[in-house]
PDB file of N, CA, C and O in Angstrom:
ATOM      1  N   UNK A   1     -15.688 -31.757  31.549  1.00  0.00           N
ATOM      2  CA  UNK A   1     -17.028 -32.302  31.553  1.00  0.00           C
ATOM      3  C   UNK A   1     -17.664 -32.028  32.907  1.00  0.00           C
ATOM      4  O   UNK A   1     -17.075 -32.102  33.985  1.00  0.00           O
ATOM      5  N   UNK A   2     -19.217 -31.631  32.680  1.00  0.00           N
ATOM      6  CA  UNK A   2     -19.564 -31.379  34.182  1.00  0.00           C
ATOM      7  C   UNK A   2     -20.841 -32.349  34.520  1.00  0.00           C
ATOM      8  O   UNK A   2     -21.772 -32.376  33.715  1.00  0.00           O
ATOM      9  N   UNK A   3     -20.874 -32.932  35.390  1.00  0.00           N
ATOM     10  CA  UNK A   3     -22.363 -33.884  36.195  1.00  0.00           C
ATOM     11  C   UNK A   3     -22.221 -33.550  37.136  1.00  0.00           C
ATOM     12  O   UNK A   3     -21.295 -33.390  37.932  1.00  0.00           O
ATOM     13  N   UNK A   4     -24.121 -33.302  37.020  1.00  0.00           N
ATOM     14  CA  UNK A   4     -24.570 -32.838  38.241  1.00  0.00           C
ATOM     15  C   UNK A   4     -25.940 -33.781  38.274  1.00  0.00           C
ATOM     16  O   UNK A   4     -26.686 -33.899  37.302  1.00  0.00           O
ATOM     17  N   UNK A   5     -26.176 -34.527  39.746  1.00  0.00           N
ATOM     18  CA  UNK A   5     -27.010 -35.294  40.103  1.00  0.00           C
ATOM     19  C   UNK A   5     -27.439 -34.552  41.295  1.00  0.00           C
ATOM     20  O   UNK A   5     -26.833 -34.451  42.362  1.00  0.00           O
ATOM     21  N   UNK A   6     -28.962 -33.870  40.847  1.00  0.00           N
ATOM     22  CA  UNK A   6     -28.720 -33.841  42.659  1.00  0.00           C
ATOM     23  C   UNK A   6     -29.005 -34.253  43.778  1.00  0.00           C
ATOM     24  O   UNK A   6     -28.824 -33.633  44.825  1.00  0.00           O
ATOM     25  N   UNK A   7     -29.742 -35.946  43.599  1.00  0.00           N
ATOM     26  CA  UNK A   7     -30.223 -36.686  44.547  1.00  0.00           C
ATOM     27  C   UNK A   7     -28.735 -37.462  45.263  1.00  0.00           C
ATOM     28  O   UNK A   7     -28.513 -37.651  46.459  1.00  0.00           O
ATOM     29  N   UNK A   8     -27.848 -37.814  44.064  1.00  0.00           N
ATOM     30  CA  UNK A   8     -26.623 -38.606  44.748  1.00  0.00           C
ATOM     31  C   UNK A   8     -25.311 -37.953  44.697  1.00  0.00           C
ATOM     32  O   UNK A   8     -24.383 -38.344  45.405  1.00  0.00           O
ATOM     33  N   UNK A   9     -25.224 -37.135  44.019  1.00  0.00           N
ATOM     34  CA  UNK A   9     -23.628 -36.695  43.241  1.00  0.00           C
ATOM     35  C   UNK A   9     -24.062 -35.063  43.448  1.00  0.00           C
ATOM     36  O   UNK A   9     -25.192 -34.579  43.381  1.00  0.00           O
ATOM     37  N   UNK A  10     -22.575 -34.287  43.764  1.00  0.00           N
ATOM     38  CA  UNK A  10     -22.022 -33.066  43.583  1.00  0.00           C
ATOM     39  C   UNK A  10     -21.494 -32.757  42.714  1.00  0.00           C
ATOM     40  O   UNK A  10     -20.705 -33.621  42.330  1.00  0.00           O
ATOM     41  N   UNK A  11     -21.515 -31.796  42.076  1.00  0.00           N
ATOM     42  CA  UNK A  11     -20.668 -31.189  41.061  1.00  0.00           C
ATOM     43  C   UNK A  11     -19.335 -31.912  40.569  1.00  0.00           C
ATOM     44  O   UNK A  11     -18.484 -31.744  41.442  1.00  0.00           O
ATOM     45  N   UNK A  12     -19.048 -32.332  39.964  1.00  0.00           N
ATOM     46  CA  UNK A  12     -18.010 -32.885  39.060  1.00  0.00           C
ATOM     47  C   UNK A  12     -17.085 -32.081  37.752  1.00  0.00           C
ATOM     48  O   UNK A  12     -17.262 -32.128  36.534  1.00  0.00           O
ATOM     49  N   UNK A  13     -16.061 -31.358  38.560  1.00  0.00           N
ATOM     50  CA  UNK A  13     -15.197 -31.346  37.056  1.00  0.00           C
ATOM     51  C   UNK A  13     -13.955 -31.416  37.355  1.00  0.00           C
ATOM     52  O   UNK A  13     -13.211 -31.373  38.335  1.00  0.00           O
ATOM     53  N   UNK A  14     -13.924 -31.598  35.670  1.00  0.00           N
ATOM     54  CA  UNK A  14     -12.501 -32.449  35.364  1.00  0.00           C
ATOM     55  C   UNK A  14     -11.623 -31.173  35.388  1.00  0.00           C
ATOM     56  O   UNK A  14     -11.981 -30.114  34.873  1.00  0.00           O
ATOM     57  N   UNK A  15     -10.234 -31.391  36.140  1.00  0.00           N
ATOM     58  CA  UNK A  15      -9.581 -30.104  36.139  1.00  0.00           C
ATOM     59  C   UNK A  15      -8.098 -30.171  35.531  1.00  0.00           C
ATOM     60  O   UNK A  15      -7.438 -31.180  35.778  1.00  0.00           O
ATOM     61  N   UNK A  16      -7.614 -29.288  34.853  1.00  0.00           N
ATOM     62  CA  UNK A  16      -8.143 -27.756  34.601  1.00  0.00           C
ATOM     63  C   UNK A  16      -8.767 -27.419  34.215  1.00  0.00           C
ATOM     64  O   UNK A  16      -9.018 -28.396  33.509  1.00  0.00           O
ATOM     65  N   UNK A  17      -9.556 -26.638  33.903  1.00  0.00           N
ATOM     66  CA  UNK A  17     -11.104 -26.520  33.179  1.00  0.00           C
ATOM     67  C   UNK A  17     -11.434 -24.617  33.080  1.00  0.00           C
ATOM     68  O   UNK A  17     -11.195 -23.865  34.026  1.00  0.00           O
ATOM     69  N   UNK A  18     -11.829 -24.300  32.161  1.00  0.00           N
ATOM     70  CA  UNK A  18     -12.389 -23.311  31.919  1.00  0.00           C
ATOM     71  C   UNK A  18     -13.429 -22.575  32.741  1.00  0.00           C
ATOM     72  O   UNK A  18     -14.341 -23.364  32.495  1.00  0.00           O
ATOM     73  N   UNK A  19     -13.851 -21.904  33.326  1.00  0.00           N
ATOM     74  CA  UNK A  19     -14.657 -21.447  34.548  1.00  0.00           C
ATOM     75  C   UNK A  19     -15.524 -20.087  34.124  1.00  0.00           C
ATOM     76  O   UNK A  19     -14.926 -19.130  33.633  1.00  0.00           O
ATOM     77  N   UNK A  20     -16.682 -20.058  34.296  1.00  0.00           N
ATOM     78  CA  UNK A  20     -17.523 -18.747  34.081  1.00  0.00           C
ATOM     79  C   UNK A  20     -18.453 -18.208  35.049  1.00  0.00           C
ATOM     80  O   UNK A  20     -19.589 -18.601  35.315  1.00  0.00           O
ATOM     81  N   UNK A  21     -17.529 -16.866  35.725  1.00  0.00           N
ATOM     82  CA  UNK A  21     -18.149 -16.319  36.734  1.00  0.00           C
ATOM     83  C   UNK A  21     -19.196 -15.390  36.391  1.00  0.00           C
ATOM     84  O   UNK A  21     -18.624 -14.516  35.739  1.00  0.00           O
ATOM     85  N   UNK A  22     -20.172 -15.163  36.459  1.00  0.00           N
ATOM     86  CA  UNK A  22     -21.319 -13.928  36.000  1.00  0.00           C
ATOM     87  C   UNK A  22     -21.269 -13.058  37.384  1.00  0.00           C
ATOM     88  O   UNK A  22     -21.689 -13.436  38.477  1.00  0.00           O
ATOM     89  N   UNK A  23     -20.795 -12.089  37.149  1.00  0.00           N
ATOM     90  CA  UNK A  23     -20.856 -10.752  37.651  1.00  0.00           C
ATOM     91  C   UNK A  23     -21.299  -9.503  38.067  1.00  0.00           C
ATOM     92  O   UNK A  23     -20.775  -8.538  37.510  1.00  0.00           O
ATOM     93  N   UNK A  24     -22.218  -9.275  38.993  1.00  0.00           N
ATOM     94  CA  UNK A  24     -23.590  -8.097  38.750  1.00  0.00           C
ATOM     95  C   UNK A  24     -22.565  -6.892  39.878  1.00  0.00           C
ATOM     96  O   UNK A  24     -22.169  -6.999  41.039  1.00  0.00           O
ATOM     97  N   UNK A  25     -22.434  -5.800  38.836  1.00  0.00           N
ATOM     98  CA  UNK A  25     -22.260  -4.799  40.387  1.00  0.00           C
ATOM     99  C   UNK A  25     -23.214  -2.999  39.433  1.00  0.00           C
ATOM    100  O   UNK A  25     -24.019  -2.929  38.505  1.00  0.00           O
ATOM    101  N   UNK A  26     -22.796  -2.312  39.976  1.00  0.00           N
ATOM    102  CA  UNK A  26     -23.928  -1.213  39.473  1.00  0.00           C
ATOM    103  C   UNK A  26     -23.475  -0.367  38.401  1.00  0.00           C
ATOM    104  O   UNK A  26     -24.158   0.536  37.919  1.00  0.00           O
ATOM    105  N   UNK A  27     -21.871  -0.791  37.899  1.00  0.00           N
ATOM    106  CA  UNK A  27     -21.073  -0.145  36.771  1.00  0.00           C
ATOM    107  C   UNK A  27     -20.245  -1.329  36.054  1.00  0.00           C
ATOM    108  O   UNK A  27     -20.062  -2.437  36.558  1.00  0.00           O
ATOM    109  N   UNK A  28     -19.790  -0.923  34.832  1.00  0.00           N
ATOM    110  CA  UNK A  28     -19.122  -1.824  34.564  1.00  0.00           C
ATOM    111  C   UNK A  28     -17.796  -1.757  35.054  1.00  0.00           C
ATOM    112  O   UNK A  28     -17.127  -2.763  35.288  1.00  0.00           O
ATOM    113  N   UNK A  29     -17.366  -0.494  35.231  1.00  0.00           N
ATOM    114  CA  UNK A  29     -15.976   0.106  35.703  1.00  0.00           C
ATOM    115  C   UNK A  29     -15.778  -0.571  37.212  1.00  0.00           C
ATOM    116  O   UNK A  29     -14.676  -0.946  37.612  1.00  0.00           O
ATOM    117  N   UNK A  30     -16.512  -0.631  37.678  1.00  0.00           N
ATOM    118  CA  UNK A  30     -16.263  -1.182  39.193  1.00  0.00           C
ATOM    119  C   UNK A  30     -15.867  -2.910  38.860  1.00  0.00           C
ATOM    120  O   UNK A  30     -14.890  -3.266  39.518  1.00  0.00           O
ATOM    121  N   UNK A  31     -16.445  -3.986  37.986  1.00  0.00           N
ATOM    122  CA  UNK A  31     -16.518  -5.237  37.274  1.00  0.00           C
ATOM    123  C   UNK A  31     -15.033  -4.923  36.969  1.00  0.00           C
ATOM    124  O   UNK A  31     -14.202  -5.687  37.461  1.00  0.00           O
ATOM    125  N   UNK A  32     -14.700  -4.115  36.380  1.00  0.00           N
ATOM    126  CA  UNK A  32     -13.291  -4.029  35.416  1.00  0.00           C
ATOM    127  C   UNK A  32     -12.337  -3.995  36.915  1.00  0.00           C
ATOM    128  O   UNK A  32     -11.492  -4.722  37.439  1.00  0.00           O
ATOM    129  N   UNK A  33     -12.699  -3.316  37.085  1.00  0.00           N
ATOM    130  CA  UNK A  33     -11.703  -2.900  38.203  1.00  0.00           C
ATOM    131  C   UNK A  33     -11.017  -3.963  39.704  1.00  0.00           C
ATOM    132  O   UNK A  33      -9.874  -3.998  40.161  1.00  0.00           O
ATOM    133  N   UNK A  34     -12.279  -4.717  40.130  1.00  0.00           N
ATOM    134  CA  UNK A  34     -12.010  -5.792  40.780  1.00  0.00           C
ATOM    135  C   UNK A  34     -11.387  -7.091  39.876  1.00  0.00           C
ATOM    136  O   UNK A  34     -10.734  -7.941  40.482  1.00  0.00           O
ATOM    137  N   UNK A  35     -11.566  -7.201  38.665  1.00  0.00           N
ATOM    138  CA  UNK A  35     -11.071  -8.118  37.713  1.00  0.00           C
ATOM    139  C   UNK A  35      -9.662  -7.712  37.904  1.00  0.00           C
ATOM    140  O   UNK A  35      -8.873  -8.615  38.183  1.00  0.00           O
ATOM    141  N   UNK A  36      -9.198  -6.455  37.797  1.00  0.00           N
ATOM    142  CA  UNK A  36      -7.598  -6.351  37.850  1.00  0.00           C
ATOM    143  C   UNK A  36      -7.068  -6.241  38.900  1.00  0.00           C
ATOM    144  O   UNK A  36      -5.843  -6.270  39.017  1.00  0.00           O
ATOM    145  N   UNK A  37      -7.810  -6.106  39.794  1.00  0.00           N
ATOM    146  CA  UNK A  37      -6.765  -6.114  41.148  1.00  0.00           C
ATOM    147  C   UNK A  37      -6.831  -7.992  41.771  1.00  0.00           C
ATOM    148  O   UNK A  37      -5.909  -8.546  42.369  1.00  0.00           O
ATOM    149  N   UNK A  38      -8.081  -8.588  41.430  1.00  0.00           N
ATOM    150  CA  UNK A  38      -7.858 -10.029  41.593  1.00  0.00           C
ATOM    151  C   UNK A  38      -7.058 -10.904  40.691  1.00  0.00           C
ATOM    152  O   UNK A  38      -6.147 -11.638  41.072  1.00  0.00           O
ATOM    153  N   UNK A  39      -7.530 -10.747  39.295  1.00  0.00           N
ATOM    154  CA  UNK A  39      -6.627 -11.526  38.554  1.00  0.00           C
ATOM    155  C   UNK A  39      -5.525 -10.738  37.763  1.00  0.00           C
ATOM    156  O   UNK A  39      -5.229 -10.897  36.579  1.00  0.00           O
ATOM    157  N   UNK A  40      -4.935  -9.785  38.730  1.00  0.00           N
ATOM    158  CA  UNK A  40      -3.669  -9.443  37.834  1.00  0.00           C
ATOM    159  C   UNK A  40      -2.596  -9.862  37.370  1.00  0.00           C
ATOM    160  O   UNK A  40      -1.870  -9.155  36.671  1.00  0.00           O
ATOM    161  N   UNK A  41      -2.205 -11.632  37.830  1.00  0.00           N
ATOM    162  CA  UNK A  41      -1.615 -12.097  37.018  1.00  0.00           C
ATOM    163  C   UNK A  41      -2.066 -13.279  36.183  1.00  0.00           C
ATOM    164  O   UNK A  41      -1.246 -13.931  35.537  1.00  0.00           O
ATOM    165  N   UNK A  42      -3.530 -13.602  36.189  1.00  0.00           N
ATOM    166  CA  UNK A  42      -3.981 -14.578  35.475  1.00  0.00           C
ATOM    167  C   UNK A  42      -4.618 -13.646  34.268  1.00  0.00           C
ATOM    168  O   UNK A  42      -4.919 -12.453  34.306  1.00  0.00           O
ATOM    169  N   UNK A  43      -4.736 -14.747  33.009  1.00  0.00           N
ATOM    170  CA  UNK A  43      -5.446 -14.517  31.768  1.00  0.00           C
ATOM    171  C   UNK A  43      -6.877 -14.600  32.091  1.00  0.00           C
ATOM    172  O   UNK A  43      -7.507 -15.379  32.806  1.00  0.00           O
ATOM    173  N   UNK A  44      -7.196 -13.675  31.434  1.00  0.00           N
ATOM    174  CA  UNK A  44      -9.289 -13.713  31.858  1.00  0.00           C
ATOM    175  C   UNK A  44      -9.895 -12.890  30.516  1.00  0.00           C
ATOM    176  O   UNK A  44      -9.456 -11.894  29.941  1.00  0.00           O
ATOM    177  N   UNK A  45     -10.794 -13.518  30.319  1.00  0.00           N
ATOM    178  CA  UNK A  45     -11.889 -12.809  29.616  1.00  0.00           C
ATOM    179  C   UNK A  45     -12.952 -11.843  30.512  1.00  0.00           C
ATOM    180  O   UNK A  45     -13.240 -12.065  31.688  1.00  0.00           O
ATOM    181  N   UNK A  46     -13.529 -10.592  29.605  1.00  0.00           N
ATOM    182  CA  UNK A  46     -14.280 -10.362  30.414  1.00  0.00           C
ATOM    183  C   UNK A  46     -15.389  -9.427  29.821  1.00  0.00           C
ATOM    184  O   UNK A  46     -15.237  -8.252  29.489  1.00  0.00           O
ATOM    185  N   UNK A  47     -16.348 -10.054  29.763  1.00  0.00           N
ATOM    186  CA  UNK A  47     -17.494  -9.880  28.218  1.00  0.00           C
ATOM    187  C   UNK A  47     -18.588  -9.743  29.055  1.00  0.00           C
ATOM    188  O   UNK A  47     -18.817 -10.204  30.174  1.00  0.00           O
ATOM    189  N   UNK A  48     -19.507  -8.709  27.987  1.00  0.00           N
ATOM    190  CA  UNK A  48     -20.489  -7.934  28.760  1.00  0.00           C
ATOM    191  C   UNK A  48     -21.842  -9.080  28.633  1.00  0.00           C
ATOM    192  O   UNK A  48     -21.813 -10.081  27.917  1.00  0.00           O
ATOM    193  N   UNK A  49     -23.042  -8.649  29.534  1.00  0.00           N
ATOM    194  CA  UNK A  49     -23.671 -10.017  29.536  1.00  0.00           C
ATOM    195  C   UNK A  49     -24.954  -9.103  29.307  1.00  0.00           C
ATOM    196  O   UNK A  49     -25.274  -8.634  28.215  1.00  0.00           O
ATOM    197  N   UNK A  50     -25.695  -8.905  30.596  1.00  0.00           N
ATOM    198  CA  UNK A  50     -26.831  -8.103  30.786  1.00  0.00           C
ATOM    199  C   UNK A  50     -27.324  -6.566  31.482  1.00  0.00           C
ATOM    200  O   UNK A  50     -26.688  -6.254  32.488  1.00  0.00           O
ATOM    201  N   UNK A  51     -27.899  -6.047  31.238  1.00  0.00           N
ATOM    202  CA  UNK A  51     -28.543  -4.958  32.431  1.00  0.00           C
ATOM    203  C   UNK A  51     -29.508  -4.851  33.008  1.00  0.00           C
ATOM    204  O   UNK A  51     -30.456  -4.902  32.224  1.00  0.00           O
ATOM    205  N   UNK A  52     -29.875  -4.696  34.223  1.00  0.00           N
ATOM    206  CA  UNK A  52     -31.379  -5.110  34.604  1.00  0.00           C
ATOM    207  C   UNK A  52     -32.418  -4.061  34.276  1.00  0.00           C
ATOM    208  O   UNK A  52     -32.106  -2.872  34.350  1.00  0.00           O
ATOM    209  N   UNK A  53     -33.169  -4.289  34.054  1.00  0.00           N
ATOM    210  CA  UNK A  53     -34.296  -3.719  33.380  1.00  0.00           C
ATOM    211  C   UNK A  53     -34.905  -1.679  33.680  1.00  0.00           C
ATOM    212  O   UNK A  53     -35.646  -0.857  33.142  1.00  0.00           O
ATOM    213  N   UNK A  54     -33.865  -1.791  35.002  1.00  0.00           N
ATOM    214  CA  UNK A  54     -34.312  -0.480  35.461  1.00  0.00           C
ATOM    215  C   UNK A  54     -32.808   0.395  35.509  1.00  0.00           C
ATOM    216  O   UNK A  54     -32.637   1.422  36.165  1.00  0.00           O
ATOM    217  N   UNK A  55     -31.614  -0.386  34.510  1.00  0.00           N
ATOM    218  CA  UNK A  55     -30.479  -0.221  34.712  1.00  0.00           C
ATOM    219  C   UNK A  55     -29.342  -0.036  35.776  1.00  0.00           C
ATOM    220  O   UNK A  55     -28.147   0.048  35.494  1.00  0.00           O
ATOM    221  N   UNK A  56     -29.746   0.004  36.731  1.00  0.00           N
ATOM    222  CA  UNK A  56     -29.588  -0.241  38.136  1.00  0.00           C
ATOM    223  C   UNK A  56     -28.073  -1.038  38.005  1.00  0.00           C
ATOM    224  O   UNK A  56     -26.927  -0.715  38.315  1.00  0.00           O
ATOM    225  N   UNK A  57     -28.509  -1.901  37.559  1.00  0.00           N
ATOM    226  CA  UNK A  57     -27.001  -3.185  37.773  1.00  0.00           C
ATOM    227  C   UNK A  57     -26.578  -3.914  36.549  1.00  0.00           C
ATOM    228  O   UNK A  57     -27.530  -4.559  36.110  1.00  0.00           O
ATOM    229  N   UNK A  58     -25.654  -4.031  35.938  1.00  0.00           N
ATOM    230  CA  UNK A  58     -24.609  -4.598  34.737  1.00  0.00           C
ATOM    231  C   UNK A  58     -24.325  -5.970  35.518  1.00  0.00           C
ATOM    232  O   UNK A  58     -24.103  -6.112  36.720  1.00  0.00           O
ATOM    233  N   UNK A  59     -24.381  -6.777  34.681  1.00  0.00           N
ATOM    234  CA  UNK A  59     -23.624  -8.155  34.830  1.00  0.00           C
ATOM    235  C   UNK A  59     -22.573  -8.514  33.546  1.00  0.00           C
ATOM    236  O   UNK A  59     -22.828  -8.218  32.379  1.00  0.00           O
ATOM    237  N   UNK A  60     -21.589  -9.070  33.900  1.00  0.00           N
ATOM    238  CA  UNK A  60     -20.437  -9.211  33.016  1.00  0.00           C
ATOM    239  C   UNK A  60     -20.170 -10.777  33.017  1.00  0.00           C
ATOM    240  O   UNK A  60     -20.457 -11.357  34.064  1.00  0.00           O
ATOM    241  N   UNK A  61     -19.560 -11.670  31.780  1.00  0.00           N
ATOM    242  CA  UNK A  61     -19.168 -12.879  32.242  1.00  0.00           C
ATOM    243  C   UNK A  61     -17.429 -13.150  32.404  1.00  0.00           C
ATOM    244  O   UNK A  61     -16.735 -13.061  31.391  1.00  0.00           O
ATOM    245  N   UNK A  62     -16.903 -13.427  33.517  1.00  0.00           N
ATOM    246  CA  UNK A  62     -15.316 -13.450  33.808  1.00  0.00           C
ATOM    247  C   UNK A  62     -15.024 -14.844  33.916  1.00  0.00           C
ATOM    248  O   UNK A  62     -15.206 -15.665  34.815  1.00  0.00           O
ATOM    249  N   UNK A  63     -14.464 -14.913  32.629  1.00  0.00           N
ATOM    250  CA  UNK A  63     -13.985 -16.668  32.216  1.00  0.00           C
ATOM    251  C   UNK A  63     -12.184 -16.665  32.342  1.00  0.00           C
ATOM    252  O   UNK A  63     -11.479 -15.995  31.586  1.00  0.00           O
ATOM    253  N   UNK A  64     -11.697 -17.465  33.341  1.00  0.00           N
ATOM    254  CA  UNK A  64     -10.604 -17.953  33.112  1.00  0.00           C
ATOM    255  C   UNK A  64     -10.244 -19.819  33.422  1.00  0.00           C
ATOM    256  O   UNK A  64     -11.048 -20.751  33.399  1.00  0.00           O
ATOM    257  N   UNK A  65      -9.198 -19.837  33.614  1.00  0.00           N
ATOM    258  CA  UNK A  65      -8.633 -21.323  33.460  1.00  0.00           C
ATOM    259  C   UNK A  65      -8.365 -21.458  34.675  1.00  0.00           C
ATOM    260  O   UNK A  65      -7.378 -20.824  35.050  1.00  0.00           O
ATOM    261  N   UNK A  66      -8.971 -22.146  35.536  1.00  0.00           N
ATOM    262  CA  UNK A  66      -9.170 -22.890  37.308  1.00  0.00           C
ATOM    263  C   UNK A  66      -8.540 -24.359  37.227  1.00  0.00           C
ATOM    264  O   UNK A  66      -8.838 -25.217  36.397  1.00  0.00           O
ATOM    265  N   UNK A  67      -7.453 -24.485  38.436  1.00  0.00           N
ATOM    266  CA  UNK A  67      -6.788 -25.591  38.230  1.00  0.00           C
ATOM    267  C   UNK A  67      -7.746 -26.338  39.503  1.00  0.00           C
ATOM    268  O   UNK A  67      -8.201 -27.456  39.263  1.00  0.00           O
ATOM    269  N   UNK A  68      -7.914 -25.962  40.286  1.00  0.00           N
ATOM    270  CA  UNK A  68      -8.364 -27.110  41.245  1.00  0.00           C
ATOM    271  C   UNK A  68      -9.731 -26.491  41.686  1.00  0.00           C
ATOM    272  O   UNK A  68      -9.928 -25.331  41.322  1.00  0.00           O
ATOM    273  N   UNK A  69     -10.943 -27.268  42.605  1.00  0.00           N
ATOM    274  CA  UNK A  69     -11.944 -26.727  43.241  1.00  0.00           C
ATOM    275  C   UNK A  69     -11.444 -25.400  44.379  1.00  0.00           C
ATOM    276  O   UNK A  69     -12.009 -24.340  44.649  1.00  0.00           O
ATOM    277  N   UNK A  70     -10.204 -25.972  44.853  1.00  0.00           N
ATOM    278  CA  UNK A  70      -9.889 -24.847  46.089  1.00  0.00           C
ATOM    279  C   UNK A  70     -10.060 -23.724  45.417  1.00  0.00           C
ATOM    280  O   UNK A  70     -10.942 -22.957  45.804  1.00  0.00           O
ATOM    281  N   UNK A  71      -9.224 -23.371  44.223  1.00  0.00           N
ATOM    282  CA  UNK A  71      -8.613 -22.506  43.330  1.00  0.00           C
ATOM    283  C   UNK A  71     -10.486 -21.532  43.145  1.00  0.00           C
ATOM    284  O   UNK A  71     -10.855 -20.522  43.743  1.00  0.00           O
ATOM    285  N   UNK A  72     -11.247 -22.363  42.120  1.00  0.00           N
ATOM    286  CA  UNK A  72     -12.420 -22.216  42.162  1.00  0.00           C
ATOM    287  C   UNK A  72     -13.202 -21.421  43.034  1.00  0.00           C
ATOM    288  O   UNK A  72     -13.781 -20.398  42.668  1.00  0.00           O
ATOM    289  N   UNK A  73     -13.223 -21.837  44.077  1.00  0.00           N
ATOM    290  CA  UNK A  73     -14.306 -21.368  45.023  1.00  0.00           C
ATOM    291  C   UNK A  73     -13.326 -20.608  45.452  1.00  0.00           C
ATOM    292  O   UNK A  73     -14.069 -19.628  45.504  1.00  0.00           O
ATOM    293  N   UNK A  74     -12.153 -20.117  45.865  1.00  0.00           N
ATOM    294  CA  UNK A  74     -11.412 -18.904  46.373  1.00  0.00           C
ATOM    295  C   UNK A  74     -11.289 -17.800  45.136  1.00  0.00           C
ATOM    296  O   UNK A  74     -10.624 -16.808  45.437  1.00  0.00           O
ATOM    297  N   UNK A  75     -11.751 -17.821  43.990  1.00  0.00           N
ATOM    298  CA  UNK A  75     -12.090 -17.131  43.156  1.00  0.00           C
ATOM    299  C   UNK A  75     -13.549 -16.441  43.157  1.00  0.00           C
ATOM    300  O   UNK A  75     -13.994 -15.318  42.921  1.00  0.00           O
ATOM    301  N   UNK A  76     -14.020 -17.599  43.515  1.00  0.00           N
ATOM    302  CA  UNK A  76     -15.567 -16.967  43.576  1.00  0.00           C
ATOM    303  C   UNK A  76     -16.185 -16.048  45.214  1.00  0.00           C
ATOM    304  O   UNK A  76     -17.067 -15.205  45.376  1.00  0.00           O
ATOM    305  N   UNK A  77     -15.043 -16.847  46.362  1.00  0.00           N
ATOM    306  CA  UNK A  77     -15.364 -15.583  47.587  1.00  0.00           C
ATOM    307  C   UNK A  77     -14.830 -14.552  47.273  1.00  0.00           C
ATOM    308  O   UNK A  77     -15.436 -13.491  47.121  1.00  0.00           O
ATOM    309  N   UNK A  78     -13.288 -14.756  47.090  1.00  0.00           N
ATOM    310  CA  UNK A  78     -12.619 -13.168  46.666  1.00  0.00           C
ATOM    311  C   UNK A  78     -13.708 -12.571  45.660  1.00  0.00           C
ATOM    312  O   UNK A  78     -14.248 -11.610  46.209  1.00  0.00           O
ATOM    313  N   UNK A  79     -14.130 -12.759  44.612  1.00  0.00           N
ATOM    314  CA  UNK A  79     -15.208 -12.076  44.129  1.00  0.00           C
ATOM    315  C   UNK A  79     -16.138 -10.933  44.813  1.00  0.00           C
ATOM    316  O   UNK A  79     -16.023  -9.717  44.960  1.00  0.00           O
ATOM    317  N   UNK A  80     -16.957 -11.750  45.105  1.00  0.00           N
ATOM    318  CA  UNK A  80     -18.025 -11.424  46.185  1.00  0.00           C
ATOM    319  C   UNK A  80     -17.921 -10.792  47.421  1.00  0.00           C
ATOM    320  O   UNK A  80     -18.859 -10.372  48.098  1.00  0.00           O
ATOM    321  N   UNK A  81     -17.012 -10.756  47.620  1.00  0.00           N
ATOM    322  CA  UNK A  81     -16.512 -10.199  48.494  1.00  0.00           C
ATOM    323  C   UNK A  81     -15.920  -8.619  48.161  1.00  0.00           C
ATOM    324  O   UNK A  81     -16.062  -7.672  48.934  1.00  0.00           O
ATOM    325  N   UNK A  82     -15.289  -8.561  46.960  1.00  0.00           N
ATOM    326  CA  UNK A  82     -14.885  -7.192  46.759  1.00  0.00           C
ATOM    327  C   UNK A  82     -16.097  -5.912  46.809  1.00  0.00           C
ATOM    328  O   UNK A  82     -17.292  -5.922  46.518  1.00  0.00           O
ATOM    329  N   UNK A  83     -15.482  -5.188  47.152  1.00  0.00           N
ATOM    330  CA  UNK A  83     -16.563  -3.887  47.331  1.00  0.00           C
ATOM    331  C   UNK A  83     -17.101  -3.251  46.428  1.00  0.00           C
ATOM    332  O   UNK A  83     -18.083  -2.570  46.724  1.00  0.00           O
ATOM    333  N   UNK A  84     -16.665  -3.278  45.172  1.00  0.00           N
ATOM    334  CA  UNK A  84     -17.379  -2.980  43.393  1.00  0.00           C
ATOM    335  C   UNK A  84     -18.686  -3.849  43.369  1.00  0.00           C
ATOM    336  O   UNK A  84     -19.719  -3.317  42.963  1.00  0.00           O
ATOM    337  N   UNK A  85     -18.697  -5.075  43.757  1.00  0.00           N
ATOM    338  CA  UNK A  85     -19.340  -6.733  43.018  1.00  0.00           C
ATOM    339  C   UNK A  85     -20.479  -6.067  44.201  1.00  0.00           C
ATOM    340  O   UNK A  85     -20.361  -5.311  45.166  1.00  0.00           O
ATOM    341  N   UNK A  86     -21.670  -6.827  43.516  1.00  0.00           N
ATOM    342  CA  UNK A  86     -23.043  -6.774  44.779  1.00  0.00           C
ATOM    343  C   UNK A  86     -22.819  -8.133  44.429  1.00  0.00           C
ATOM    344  O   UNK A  86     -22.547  -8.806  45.424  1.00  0.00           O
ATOM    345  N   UNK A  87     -22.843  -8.973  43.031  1.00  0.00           N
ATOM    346  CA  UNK A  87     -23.309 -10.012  43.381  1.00  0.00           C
ATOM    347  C   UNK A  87     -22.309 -11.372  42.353  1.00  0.00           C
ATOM    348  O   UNK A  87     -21.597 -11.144  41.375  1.00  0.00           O
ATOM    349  N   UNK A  88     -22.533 -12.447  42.866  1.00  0.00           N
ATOM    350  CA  UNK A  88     -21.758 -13.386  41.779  1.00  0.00           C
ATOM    351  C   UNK A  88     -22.101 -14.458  42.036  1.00  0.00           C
ATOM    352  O   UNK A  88     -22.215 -15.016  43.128  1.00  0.00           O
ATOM    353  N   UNK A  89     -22.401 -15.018  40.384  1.00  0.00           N
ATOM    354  CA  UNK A  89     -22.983 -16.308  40.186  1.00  0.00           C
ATOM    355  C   UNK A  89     -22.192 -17.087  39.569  1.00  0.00           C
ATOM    356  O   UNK A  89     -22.536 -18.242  39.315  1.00  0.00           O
TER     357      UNK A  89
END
């Protein structure tokens, strides 16, 4: 379950929990490719989403199973951080 307040309260979830990273880089092959060198031993989905209008950039959605916030957000820098990814939401 997720609440979000944003005058009093931060993000809230209950963990373990299912997680969906959206993914923009300028191929899908580059998306594929940082997916396996980060989660090569976790289970992940990894399903196509959008293209931007001038085709320029692919976004993908990368859903797996996150046990804690640490876990979480060190998923989402390693992301962003890889040299395929421009961007992650």
């Amino acid at each position: 379950m997720v609440v979000i307040n944003d005058e009093t309260e931060k993000l809230k979830l209950e963990y373990p929990c299912n997680w969906c990273y959206k993914v923009v880089a300028y191929e899908r092959a580059g998306i594929e490719i940082a997916a396996i060198e980060i989660f090569s031993e976790r289970t992940y989905s990894l399903n196509p989403s959008n293209t931007s209008r001038g085709g320029k950039y692919i976004s993908m959605n990368l859903e797996l199973l996150v046990h804690n916030e640490d876990e979480r957000t060190y998923f989402y820098e390693t992301l962003k951080a890889h040299p395929h990814i421009k961007m992650v939401l």
